[in-house]
N, C-alpha and C positions, 0 to 999 in steps of 0.2 A: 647684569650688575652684581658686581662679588659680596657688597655688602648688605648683607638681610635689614640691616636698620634702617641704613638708608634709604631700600625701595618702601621700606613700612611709613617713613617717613613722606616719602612722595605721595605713597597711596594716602595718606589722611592729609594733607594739605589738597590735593586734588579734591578730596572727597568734600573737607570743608567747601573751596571755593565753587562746586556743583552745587551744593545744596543751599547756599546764601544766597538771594535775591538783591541785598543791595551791596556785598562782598566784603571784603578785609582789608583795614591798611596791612603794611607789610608787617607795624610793630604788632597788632592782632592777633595774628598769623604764629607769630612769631611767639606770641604768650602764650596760644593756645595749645602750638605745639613743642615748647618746651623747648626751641631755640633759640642762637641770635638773628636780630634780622639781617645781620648779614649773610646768614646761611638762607633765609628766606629768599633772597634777591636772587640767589645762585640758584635756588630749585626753580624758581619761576622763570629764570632763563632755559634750566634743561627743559620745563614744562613747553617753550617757545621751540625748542630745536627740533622735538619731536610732537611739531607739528599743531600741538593744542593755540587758540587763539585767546591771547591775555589781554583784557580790555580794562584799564581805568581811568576813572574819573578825574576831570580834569582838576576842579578844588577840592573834593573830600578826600583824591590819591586812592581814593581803594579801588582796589583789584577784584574781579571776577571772570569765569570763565565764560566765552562765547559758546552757544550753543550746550548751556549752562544744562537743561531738564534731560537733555539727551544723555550724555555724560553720567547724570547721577542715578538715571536709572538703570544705567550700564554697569555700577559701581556700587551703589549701595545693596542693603537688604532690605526687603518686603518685612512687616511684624509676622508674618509665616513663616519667612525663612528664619529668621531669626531667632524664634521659637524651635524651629526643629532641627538649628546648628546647636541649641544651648542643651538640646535633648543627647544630640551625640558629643558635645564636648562633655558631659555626664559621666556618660557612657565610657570613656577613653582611659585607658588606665593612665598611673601619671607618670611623665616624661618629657624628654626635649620637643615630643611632635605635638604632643596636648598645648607645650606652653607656645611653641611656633605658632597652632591655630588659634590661640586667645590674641595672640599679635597682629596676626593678620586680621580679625575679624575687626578687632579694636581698633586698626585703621582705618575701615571699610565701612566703619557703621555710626551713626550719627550716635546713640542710644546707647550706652554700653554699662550701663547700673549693673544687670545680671550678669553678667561676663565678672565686671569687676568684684561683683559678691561670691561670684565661682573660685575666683583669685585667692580671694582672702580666705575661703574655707581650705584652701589646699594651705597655704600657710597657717591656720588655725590646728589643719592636723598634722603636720609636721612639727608644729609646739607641741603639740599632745602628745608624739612619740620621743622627741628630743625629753622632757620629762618624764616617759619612763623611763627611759635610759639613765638620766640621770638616779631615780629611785633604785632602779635596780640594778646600778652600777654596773653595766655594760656597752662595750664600744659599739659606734652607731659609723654608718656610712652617709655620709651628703650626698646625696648622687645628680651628678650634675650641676656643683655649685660654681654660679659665675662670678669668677672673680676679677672686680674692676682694676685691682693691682700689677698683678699679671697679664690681663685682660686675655683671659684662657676659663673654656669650661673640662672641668674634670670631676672625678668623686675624688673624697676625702674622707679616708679613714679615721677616726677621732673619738676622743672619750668627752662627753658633754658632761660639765658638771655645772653651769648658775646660768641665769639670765642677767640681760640690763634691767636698770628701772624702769625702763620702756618698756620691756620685753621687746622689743623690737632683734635684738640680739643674743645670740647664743656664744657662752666660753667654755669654749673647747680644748684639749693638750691634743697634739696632731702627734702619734709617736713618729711620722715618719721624718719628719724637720725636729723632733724634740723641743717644739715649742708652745706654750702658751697661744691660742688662735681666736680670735673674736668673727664671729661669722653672722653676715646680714641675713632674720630669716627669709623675707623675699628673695635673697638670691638662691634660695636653697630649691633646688628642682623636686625632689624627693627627700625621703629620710627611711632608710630601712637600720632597722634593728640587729645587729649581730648576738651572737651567745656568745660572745667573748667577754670575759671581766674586764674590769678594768685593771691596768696593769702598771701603770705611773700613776694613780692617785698622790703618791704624796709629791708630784711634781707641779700638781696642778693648783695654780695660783690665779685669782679672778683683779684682774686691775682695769682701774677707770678708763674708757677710749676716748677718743675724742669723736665729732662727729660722723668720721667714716667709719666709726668702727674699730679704728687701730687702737692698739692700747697705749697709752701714755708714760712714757718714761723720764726717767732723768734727763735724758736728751730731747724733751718734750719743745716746740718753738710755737712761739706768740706771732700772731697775724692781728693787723689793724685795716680794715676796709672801711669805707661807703660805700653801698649796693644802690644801682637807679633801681627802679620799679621791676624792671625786668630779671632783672639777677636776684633781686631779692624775693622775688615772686618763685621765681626755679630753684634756690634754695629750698625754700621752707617746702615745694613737696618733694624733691629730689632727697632733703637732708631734712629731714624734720627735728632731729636732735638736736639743729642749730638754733631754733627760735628764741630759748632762752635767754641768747647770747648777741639779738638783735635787738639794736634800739630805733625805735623812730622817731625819726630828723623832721622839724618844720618845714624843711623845703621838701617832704615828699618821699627821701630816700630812707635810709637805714643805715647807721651804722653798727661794727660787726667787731669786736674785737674776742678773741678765743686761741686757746692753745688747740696743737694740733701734734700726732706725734710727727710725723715729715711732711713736707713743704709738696710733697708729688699730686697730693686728693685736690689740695684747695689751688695749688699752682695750674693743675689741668684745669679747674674751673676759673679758675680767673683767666684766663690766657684764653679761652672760648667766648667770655663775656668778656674781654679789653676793655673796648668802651662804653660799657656802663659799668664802672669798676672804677673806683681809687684810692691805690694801694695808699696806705701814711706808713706802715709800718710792717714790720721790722726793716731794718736796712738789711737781715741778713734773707729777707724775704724778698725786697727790691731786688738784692745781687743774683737771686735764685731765677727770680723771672727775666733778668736781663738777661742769664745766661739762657734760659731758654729762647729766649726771642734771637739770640745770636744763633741756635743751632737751629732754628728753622730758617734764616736766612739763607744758613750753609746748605 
């Protein structure tokens, strides 16, 4: 399988329905792992093709696997091993195979508290060097930052100069595009310190982003949603910058109205979650995802 997500994916849906006794509906499944159910439906088919036996319930609908205790002790981790994978994930210097193994494990393991406190100490110190860098006014490298834009990992050379009010984000001048750059620090693999000054200071200018991150411009556009439970559920941890901007609806859902600098961040999330989604606004946001939904016909 070419795509690393998506066997990570398979491995922690697998892993959930082994280790539940009375199993998951599809929408469950589906919350838990941070999809739609309709992508649910299509793994528990590939789960069927290669051979696993899927068994549900005739009125509760939930799913679990046959031969369920086998499975999970084929797949999971012992509190031993677990312990002495988080003693070598320690141990690892940092880069794309450390974050590979937090991936994999985090699929694999019912538990994952410590792993995810491992997570945050590596982004805890890359805040801490991103502000020397900015103290002592020299260029820093991201090494390894993934960018959902592009959807490419690479290093980035750049002068840090402010945070968000979240701190969640770092503004950057990139000299090699000459631009202003807003960067998520979870997506940042590493952060090494260069002895370079900084060299465009006086280019560097820190403006508002919108939820992903992007900065916000005169050409800034307004989005008007309802989220059902699911979408609005994978918002707020996928985007947590959006909550401000949610309201909740007596029947249940939320709605969502916020600027955005383009239509690309929140168009790929609504087109993932279609149906539980509905757009009221803009019409120039309608015309955007119609024309998306025509080039994936083509």
């Amino acid at each position: 399988m070419k795509d690393p997500g998506k066997l990570l994916r398979l491995f922690r849906e697998m892993n959930l329905l082994a280790s539940s006794k009375r199993g998951y509906t599809v929408h469950e499944l589906a919350d838990k792992v941070g999809v739609s159910y309709r992508t649910v439906y299509r793994d528990l088919r590939i789960f069927e093709e290669t051979g696993f036996e899927i068994i549900q319930h005739p009125q509760s609908k939930r799913v679990r696997l046959a031969h369920a205790t086998e499975v999970s002790d084929k797949m999971s981790f012992s509190k031993n091993e677990a312990e002495v994978l988080e003693q070598v994930l320690v141990a690892l210097p940092e880069g794309p195979v450390k974050q590979l193994l937090y991936d994999k494990i985090h699929a694999l393991s019912g538990n994952t508290q410590q792993l995810k406190s491992l997570q945050r100490q590596q982004t805890a110190h890359n805040f801490q060097l991103l502000a020397q860098a900015m103290r002592e006014r020299k260029q820093a490298i991201l090494v390894d930052y993934n960018s959902p834009s592009s959807q490419s990992v690479s290093n980035r050379l750049v002068e840090p100069f402010g945070f968000s009010d979240n701190m969640d984000t770092v503004f950057c001048f990139e000299p090699v595009s000459r631009k202003n750059k807003s960067f998520k620090l979870e997506r940042i693999g590493q952060v090494r310190l260069e002895q370079i000054a900084w060299q465009f200071d006086y280019l560097h200018e820190t403006r508002q982003t919108d939820i992903f991150g992007m900065p916000l411009g005169d050409d800034a556009q307004t989005v008007h949603l309802v989220l059902g439970r699911l979408s609005a559920n994978l918002l707020r941890e996928e985007h947590p910058a959006a909550l401000p901007y949610l309201a909740a609806l007596p029947n249940g859902k939320h709605e969502l109205k916020l600027r955005v600098a383009d239509f690309r961040g929140i168009g790929r999330f609504v087109m993932g979650l279609i149906d539980d989604v509905e757009v009221l606004g803009t019409p120039e946001f309608v015309a955007y995802l119609k024309a998306l939904a025509e080039h994936v016909k083509d």
